[in-house]
C-alpha positions in Angstrom: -10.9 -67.5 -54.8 -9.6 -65.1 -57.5 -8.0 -67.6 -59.6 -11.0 -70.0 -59.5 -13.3 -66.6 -60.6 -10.5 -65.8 -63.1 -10.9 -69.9 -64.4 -14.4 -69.8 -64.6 -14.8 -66.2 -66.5 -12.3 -67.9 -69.4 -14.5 -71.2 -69.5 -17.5 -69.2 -70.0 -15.7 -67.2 -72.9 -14.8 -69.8 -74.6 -18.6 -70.9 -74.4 -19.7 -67.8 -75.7 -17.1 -67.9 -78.3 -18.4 -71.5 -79.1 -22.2 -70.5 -79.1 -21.6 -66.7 -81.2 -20.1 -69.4 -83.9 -23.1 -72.0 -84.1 -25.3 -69.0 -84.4 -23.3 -67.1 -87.0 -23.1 -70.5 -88.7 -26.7 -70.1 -89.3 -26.4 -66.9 -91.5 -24.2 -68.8 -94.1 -25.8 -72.6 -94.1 -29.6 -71.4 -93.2 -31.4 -69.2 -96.6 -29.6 -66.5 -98.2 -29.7 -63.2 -95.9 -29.9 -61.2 -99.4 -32.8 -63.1 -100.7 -34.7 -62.7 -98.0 -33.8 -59.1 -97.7 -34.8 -57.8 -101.5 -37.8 -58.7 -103.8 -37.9 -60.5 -107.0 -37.8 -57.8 -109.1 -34.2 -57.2 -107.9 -30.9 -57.4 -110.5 -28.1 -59.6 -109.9 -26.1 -56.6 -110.0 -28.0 -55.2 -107.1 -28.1 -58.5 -105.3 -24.0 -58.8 -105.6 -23.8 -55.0 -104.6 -25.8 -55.6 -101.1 -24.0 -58.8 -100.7 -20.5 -56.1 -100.9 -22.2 -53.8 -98.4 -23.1 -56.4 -95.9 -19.4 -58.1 -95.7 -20.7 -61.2 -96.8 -17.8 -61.5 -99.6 -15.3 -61.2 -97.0 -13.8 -64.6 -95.6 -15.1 -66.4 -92.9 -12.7 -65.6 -89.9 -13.2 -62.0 -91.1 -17.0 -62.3 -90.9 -17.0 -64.1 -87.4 -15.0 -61.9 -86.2 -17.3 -58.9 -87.2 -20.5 -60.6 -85.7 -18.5 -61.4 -82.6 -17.5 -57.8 -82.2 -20.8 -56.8 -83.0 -22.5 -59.0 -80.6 -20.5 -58.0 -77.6 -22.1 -54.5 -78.5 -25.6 -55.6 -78.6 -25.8 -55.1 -82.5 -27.3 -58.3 -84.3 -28.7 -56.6 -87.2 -31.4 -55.9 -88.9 -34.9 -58.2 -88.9 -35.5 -60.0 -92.2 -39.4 -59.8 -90.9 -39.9 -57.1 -89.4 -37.7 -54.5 -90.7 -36.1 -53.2 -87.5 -33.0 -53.5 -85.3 -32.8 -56.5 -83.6 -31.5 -55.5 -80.5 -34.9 -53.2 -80.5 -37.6 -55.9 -80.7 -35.3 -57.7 -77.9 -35.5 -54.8 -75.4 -39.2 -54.5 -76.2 -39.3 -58.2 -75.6 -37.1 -59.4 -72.9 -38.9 -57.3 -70.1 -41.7 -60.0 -70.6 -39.6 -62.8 -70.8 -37.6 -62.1 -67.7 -40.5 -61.4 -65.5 -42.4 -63.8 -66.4 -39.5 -66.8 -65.7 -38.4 -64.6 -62.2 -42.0 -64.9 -61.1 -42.0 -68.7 -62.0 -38.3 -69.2 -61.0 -39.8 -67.5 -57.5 -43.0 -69.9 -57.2 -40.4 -73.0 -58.0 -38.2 -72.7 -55.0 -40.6 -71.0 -52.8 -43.0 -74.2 -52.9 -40.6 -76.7 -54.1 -38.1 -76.7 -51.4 -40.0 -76.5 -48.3 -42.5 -79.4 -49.8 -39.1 -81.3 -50.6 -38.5 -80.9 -47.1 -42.0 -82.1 -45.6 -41.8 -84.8 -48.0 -38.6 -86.2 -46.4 -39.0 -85.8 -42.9 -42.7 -86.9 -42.5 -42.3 -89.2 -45.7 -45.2 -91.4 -44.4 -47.8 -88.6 -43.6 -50.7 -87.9 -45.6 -49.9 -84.6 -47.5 -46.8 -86.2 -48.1 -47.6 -88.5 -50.3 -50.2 -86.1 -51.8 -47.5 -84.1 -52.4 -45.9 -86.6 -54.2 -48.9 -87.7 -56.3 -48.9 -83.9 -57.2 -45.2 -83.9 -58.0 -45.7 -86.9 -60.5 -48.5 -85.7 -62.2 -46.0 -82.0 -62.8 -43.8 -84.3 -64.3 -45.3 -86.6 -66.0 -48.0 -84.0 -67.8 -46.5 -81.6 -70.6 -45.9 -78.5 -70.9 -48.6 -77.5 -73.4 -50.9 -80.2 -71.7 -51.3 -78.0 -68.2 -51.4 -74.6 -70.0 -54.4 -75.5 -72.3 -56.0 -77.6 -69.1 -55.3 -74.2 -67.1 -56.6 -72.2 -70.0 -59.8 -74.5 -70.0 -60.7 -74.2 -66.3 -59.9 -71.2 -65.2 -60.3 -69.0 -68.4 -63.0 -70.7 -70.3 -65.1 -72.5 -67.7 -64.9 -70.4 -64.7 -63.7 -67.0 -66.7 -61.7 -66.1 -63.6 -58.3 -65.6 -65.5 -57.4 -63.9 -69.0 -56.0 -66.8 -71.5 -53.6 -64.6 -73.4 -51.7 -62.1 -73.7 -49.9 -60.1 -70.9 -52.2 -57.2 -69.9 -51.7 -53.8 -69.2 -48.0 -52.7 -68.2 -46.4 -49.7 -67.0 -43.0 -48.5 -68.7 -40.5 -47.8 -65.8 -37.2 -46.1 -67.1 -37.6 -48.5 -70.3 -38.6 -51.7 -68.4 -42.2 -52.5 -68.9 -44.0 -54.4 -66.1 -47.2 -55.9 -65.4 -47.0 -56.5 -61.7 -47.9 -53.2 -60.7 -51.5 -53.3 -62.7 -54.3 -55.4 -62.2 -54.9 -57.3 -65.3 -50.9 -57.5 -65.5 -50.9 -59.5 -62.5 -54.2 -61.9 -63.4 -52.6 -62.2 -67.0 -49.1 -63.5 -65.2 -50.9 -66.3 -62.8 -51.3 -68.8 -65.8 -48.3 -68.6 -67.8 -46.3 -68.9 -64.4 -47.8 -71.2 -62.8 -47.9 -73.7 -65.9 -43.3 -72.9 -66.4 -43.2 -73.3 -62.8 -44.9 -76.4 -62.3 -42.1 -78.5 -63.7 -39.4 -77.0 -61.6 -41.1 -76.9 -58.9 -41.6 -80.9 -59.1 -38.5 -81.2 -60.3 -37.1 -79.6 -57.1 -39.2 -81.0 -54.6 -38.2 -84.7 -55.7 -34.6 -83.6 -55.7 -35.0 -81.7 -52.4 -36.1 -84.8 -51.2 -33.8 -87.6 -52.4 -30.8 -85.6 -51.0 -32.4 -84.9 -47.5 -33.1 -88.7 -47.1 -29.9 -89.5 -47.9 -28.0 -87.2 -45.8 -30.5 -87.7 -42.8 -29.0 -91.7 -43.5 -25.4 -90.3 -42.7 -23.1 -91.0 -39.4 -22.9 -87.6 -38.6 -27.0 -86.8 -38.4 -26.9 -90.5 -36.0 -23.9 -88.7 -33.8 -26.0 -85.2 -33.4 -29.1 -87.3 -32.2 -26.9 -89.2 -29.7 -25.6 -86.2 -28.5 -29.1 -84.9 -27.8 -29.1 -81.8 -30.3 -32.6 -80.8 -31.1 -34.5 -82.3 -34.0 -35.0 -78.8 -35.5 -31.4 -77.6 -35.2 -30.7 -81.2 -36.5 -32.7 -80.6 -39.8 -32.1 -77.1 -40.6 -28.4 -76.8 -39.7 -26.9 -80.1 -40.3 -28.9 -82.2 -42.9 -30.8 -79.4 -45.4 -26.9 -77.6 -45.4 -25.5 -80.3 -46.4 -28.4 -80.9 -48.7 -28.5 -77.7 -50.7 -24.7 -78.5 -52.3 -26.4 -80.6 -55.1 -30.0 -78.7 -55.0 -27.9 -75.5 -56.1 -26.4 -77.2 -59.2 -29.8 -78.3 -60.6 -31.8 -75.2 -59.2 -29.2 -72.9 -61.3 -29.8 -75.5 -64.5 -33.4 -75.0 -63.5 -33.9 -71.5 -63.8 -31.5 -71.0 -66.7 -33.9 -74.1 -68.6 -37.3 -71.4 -67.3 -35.6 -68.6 -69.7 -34.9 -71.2 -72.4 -38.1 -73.4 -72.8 -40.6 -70.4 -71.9 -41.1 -70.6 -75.8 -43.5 -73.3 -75.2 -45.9 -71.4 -72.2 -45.6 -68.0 -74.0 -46.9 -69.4 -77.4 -49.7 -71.4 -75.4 -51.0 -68.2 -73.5 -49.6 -65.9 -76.6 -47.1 -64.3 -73.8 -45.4 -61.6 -75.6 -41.8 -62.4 -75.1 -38.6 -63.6 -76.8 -40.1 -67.5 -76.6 -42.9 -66.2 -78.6 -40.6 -63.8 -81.0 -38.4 -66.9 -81.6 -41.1 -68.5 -82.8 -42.3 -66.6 -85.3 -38.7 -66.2 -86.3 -37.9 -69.9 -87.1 -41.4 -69.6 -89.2 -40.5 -66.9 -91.1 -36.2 -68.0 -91.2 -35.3 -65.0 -89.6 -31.8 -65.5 -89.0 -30.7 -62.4 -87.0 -33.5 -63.0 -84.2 -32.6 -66.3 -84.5 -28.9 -65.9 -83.5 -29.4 -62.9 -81.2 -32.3 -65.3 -78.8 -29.5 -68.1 -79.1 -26.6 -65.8 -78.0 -28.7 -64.1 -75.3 -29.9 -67.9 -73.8 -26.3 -69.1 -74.0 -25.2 -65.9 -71.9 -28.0 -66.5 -69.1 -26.7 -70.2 -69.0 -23.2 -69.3 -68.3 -23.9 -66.1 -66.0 -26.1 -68.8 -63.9 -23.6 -71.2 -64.2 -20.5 -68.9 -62.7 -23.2 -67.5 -60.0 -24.1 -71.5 -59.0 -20.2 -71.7 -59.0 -19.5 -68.7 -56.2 -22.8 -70.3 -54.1 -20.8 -73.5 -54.2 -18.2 -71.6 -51.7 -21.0 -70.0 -49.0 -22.0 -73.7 -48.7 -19.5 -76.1 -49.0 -16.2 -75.0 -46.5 -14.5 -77.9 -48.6 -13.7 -75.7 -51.7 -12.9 -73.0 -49.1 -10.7 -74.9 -47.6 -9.2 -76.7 -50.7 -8.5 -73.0 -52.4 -6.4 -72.3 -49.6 
């Protein structure tokens, strides 16, 4: 068990490693960090001065090797746009992001899974295939598409909703939240509903699949000709066995809600680190740029390793094959 642990923590740093040099990359090959960080009026003798200050004389490996350190400490620089510490605007930010892809990551396996369920084991039944009408339209639909059809409905038409923003919040030892406020909590139904909609199709299909195929297997036959009960059958034989695959795509899933809430917070103007990236590929903002591709990569790979450690609660294979 240790030695796996120990494995997987090395693969993930040499991820990291991997990822901290695509986005440093981007300060050499993407705009000039010192022309976008003086005015035109500025000398060349001031220009090659700031360029000495900032280290950006000093050879690659050197330079890598600075932003990696500097990284690992939360420090990504200063934003070309708006004047101010990276690492600032991200913990104003990533409160927003995070609760609004936990309530969505939430909503995904709370629905998805049980209607994955249903779906298999009365697979002929009514809301069953209404379910599955429902799941093809989640994935058939984009992104964008449902937001603005949910924006249109339920904001516009009916005025039951607010279309934007993220209401008011309540600052917690530094963490801002909206769920303990009203208008936080009508501002947060939209936005999560429209990242969660995917998943939650997404996991109900998969839920599905696997739980037919496993309910085909000798072993489910056996435990009905022993006379077992259909319920112990179906929760402790066939979804067990079922959730070993489920928990590789769920973790994928929930790390893809952090990444590709860019689209739902620009649609309902959600003020998070989707929407901050944004604006930072509009304005070639290379710091924010490489500080929201670091911080993804790291939520991928913690996911990943936690997904990993699952694998032995479920499967007594590994347990018994790292013995």
């Amino acid at each position: 068990m240790l030695g796996f642990i120990a494995r997987r923590l090395f693969q993930s740093l040499l991820v990291m490693l991997a990822v901290a040099l695509i986005a440093f990359s981007m300060f050499r090959y993407v705009g000039d960090p010192v022309a976008s960080m003086v005015g035109q009026d500025t000398t060349d003798a001031q220009r090659a001065e700031l360029r000495e200050q900032l280290g950006l004389n000093d050879p690659f490996v050197v330079q890598y090797a600075r932003f990696v350190a500097n990284a690992a400490q939360g420090d990504f620089g200063i934003s070309y746009r708006h004047r101010r510490p990276v690492s600032d605007l991200i913990e104003e930010r990533l409160p927003a992001t995070l609760e609004l892809s936990f309530v969505s990551a939430v909503m995904a396996l709370a629905f998805g899974i049980p209607m994955g369920i249903y779906t298999a084991l009365r697979r002929h039944g009514v809301l069953s295939k209404a379910f599955m009408a429902l799941s093809l339209a989640g994935i058939s639909l984009p992104t964008f598409l449902i937001g603005i059809l949910l924006i249109l409905v339920f904001s516009v038409q009916l005025r039951w909703l607010p279309s934007f923003g993220r209401g008011d919040v309540l600052s917690i030892g530094g963490w801002t939240t909206g769920l303990l406020t009203t208008s936080g909590l009508a501002a947060l139904i939209l936005p999560a509903i429209t990242l969660a909609l995917f998943q939650m199709t997404l996991i109900m299909r998969l839920v599905r699949a696997e739980m037919l195929e496993v309910l085909r297997t000798d072993f489910i036959k056996f435990a009905r000709a022993r006379g077992l009960p259909e319920r112990l059958i179906n929760v402790r034989h066939a979804l067990k066995n079922t959730m070993v695959p489920v928990i590789t795509i769920t973790g994928l899933q929930l790390g893809s809600i952090i990444a590709f809430a860019i689209i739902t917070e620009t649609v309902f103007q959600w003020p998070g680190m989707g929407l901050l990236f944004i604006q930072a590929i509009s304005m070639v903002d290379i710091p924010v740029m490489a500080a929201y591709l670091v911080l993804i990569a790291f939520f991928f790979v913690v996911i990943n390793l936690i997904v990993d450690l699952l694998y032995f609660v479920v499967d007594p294979r590994l347990r018994v094959q790292s013995k």
